[in-house]
ZANU-103419 format. One record per residue (C-alpha): chain; residue number from 1; x, z, y. Coordinates in nm, 2 decimals. Layout:
% ZANU-103419
NODE unit pos     c1     c3     c2
NODE    A NUM      X      Z      Y
...
This chain:
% ZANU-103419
NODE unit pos     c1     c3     c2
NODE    A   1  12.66   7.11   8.10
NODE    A   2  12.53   7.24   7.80
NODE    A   3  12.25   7.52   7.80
NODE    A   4  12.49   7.84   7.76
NODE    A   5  12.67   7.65   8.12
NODE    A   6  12.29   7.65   8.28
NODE    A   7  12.23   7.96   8.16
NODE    A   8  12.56   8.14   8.31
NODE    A   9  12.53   7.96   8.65
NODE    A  10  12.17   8.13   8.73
NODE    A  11  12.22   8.35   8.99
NODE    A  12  11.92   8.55   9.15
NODE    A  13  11.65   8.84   9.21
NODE    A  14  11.40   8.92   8.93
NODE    A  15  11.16   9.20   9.16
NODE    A  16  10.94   9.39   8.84
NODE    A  17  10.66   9.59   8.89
NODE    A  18  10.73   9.87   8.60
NODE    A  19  10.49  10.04   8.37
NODE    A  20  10.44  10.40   8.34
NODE    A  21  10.62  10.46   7.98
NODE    A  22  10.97  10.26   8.01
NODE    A  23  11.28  10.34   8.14
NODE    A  24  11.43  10.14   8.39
NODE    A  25  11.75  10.03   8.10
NODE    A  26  11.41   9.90   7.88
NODE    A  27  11.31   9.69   8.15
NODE    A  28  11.65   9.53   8.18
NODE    A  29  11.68   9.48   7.80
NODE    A  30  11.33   9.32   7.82
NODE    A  31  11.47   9.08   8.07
NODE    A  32  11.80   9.01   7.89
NODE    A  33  11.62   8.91   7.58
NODE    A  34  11.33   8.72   7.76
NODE    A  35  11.59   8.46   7.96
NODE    A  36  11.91   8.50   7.72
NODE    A  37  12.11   8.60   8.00
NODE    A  38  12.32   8.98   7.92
NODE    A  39  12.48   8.99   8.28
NODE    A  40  12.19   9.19   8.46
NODE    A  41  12.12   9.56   8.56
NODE    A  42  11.89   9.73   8.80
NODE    A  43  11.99   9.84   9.12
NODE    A  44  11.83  10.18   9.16
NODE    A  45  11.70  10.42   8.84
NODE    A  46  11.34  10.48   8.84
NODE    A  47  11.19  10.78   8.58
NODE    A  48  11.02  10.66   8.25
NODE    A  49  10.64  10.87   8.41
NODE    A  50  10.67  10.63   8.73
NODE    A  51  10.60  10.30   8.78
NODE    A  52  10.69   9.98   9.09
NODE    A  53  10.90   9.80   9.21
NODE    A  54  11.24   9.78   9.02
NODE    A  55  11.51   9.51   9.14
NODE    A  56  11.71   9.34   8.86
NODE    A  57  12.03   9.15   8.94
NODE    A  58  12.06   8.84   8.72
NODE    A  59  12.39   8.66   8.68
NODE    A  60  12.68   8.66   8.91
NODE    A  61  12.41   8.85   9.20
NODE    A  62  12.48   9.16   8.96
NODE    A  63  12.80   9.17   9.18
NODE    A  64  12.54   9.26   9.49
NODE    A  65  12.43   9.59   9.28
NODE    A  66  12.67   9.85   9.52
NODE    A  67  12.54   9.72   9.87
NODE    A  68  12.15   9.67   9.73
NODE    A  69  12.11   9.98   9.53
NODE    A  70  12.23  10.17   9.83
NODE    A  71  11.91  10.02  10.01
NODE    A  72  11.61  10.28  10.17
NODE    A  73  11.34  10.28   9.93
NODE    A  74  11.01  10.41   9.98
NODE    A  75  10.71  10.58   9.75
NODE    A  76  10.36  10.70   9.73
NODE    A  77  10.39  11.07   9.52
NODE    A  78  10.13  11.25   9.38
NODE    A  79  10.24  11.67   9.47
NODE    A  80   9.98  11.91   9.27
NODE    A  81  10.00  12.23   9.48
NODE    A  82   9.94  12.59   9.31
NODE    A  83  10.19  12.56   9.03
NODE    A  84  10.54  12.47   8.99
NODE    A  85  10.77  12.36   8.66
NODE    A  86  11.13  12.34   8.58
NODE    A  87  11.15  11.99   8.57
NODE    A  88  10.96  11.92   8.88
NODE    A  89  10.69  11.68   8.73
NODE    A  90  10.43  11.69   8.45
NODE    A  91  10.70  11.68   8.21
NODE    A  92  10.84  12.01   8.26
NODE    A  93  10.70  12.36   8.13
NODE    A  94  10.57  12.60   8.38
NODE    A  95  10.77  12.84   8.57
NODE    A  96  10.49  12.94   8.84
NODE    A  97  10.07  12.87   8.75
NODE    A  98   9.72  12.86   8.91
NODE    A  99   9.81  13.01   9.26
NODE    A 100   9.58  13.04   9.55
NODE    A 101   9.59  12.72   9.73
NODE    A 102   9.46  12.84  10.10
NODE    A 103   9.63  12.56  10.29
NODE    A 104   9.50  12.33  10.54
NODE    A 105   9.56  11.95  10.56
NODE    A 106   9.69  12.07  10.90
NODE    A 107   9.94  12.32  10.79
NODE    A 108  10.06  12.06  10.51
NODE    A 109  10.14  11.85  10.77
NODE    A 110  10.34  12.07  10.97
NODE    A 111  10.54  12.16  10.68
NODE    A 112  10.61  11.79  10.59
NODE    A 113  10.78  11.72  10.91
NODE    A 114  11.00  11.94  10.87
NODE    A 115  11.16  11.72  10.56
NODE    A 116  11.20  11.48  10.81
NODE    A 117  11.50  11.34  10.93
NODE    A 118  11.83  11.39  10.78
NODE    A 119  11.83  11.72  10.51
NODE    A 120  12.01  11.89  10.19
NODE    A 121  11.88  11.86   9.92
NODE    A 122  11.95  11.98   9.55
NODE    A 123  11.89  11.73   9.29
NODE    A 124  11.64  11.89   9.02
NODE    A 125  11.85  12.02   8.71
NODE    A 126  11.67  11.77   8.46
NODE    A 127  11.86  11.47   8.61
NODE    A 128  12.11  11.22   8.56
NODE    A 129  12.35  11.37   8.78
NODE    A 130  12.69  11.45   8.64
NODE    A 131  12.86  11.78   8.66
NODE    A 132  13.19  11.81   8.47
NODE    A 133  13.10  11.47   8.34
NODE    A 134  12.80  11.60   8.12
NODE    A 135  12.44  11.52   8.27
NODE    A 136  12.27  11.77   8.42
NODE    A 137  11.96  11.71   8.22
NODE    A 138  12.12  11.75   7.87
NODE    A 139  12.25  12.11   8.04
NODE    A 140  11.93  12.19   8.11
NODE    A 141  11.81  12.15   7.80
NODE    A 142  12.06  12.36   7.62
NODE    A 143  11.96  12.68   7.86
NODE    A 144  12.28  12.63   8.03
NODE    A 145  12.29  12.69   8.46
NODE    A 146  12.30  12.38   8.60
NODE    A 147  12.54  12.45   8.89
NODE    A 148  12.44  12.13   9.13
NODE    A 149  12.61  12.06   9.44
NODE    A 150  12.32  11.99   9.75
NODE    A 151  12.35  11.67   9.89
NODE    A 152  12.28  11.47  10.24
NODE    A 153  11.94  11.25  10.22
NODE    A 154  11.73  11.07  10.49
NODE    A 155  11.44  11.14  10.53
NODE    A 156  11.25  10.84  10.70
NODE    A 157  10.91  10.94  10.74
NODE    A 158  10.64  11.14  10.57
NODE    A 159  10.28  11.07  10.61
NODE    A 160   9.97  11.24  10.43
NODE    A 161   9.77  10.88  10.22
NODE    A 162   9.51  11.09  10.04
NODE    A 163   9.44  11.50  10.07
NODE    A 164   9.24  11.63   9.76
NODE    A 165   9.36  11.99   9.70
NODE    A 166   9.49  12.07   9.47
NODE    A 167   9.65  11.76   9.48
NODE    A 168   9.79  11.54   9.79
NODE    A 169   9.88  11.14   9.81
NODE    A 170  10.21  11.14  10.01
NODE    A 171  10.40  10.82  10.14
NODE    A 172  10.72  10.88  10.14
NODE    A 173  11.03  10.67  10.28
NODE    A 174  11.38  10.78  10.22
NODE    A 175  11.71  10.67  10.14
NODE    A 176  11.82  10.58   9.85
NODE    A 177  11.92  10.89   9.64
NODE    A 178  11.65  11.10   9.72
NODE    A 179  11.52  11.29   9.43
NODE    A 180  11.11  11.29   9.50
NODE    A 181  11.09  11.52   9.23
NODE    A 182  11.31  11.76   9.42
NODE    A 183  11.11  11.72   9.74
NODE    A 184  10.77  11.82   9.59
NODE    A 185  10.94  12.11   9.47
NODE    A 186  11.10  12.24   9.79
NODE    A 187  10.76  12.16   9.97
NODE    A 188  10.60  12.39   9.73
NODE    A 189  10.83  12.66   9.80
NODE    A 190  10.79  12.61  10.20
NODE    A 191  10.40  12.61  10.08
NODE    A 192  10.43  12.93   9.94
NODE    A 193  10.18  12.80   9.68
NODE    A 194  10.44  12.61   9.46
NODE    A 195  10.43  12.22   9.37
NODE    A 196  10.54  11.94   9.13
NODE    A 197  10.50  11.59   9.11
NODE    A 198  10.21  11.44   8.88
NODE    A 199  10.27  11.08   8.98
NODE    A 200  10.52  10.87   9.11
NODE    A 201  10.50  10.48   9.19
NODE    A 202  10.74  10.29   9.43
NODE    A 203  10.64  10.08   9.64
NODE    A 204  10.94   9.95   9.84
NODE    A 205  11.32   9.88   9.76
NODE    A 206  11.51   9.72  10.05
NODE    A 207  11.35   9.47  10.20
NODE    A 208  11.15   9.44   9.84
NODE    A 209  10.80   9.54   9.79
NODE    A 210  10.54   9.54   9.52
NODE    A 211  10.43   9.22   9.74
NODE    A 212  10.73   9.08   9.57
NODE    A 213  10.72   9.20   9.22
NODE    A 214  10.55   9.04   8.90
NODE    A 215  10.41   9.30   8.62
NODE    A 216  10.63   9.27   8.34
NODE    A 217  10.41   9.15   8.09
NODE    A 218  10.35   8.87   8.31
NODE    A 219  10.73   8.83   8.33
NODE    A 220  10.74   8.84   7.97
NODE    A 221  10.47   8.62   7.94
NODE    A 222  10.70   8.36   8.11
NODE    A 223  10.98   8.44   7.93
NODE    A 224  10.78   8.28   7.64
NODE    A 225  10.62   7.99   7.79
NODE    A 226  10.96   7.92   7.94
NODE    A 227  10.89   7.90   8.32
NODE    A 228  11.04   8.26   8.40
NODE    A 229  11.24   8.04   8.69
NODE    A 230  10.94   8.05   8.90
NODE    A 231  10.97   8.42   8.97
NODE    A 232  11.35   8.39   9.06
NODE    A 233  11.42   8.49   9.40
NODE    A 234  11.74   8.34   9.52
NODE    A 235  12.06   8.59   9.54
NODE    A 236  12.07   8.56   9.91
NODE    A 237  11.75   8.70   9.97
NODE    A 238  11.81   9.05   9.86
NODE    A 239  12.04   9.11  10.15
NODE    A 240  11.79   8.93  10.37
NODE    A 241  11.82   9.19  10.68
NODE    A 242  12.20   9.14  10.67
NODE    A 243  12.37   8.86  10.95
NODE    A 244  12.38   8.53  10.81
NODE    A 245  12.68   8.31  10.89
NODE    A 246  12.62   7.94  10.76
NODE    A 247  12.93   7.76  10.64
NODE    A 248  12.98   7.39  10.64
NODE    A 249  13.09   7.18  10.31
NODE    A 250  13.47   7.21  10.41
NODE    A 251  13.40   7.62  10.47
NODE    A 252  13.23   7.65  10.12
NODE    A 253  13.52   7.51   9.97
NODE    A 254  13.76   7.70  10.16
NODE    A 255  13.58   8.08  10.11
NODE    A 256  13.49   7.98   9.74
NODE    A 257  13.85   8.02   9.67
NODE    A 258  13.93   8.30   9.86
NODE    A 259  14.05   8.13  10.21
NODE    A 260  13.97   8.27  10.54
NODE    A 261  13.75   8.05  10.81
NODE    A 262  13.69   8.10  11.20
NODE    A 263  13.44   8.30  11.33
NODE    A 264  13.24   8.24  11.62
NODE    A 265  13.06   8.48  11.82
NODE    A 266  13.02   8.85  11.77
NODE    A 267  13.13   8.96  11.46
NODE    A 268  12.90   9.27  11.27
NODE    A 269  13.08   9.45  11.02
NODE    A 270  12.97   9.30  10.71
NODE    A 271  12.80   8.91  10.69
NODE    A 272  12.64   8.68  10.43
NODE    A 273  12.80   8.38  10.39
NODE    A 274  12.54   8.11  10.32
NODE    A 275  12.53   7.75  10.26
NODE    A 276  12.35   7.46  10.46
NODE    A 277  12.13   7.53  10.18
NODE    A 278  12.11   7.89  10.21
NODE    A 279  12.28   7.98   9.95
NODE    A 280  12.49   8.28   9.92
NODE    A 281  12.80   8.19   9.88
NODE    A 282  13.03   8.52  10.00
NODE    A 283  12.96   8.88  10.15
NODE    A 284  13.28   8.85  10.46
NODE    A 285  13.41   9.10  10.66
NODE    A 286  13.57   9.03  11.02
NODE    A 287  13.97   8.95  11.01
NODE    A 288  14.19   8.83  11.27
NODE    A 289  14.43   8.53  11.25
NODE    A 290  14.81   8.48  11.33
NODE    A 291  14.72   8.40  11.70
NODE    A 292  14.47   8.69  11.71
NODE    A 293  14.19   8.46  11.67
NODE    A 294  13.89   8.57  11.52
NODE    A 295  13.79   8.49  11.14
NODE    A 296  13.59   8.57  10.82
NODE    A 297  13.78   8.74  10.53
NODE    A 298  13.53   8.69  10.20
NODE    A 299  13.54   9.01  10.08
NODE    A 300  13.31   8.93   9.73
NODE    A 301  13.30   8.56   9.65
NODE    A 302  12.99   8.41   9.41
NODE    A 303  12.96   8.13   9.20
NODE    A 304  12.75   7.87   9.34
NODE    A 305  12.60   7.59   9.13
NODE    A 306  12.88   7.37   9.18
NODE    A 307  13.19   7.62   9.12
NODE    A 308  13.36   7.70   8.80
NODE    A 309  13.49   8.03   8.92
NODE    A 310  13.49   8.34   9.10
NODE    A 311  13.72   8.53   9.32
NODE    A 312  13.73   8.86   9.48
């Protein structure tokens, strides 16, 4: 197996911890050129102005990207009160300055609760977001309305870390989606006062946290002394909180190529398929056979280190 062959069967987790000042497709990039692997991507945007944990999908594990990326996530945001801008962060330009902020640590909290909890909310209109296929930021920043549609979010929990008015530390856990930006803004508005967010750093993504993550100069300190392998975290693991079914030799042969195999047990929705090893091998979805007996239908098949292919 030559190096191009080692290099195309690593399959894994790289968890970075990223700087203010890069955008989340940089930190891939920085990663593709560091291990000489182009099949990786990130599995949930964060802005250039905030920094933490970003999960890159290496390899094959990229194929994991729609089930992780839709993963909670979860945030410590810095909200200035007394002033509000049409981005909804630093970046923006004013739209709202220097008001009165007569509000009680008290009466902040009160009004955080009530973004608790499944809510709408409007993405801010210098974002990503599509509408009639152009992005709503470049929209914006041709004067043009931004007609955005609101959207469903969770809203996990809410909890005042630091009060310093003007300025308040909030930890913030929310479903994936969630535009923070968007939520300092609408608590401003509740306020009365007006708000934006000044920082941003995230501190949880799925079952990831900054616990987890390497800085990525360290990473790219790796990258160059060629022991970047230490910081893999095996594919497997970033579905961690899902069931795990373990398959025997003759049951990693027969799901690697697509086959059903019998299930045992209750049967959840959606499984890992993992090796004696604990390597993943398939996501699987409960099927029933001819006799109405209960199986495992592989539903996204991975290589492994021993396969030569892959199968849907």
């Amino acid at each position: 197996m030559n190096s191009q062959d080692v290099k195309n069967a690593i399959s894994g987790v790289l968890v970075v911890d990223k700087p203010v000042g890069m955008t989340s497709h940089d930190v891939v990039e920085a990663i593709r050129r560091g291990s000489g692997i182009r099949r990786a991507g990130h599995t949930g945007t964060l802005d250039p102005r905030a920094s933490g944990v970003l999960v890159i999908l290496i390899g094959p594990a990229v194929r994991l990207s729609e089930y992780v990326s839709a993963s909670d996530k979860r945030y410590q945001a810095i909200i200035r009160m007394g002033s509000s801008t049409d981005t909804f962060d630093a970046e923006g330009k004013f739209t709202r300055t220097n008001e009165p902020v007569n509000v009680t640590e008290e009466q902040f909290e009160t009004i955080l609760k009530t973004f608790e909890g499944e809510i709408t909310q409007t993405p801010p209109p210098f974002s990503a977001v599509k509408v009639g296929g152009r992005r709503a930021y470049d929209m914006a920043r041709q004067g043009e309305e931004v007609p955005l549609e609101p959207r469903k979010i969770q809203v996990h929990h809410l909890e005042v870390l630091e009060w310093a008015p003007p300025e308040v530390v909030v930890d913030v856990h929310c479903s994936s989606g969630t535009y923070v930006r968007s939520l300092a803004n609408d608590i401003g508005v509740q306020l009365g006062t007006g708000a934006y967010l000044v920082g941003l750093r995230r501190t949880k993504s799925g079952r990831f946290s900054l616990r987890d993550a390497t800085p990525l100069r360290k990473l790219q300190e790796s990258f160059q002394a060629g022991n970047w392998y230490q910081f893999l975290i095996p594919a497997a693991e970033a579905l961690a909180d899902w069931p795990a079914v373990e398959l025997n030799p003759d049951e990693v042969e027969e799901v690697r190529h697509g086959h059903r195999v019998k299930a045992h047990g209750e049967q959840p929705q959606l499984v890992r398929g993992v090796s004696a090893a604990g390597e993943l091998i398939a996501l699987m979805i409960p099927a029933s056979g001819e006799d109405g007996s209960p199986e495992w239908q592989p539903k996204k098949v991975f290589f492994t280190s021993e396969a030569k292919g892959e199968a849907e």
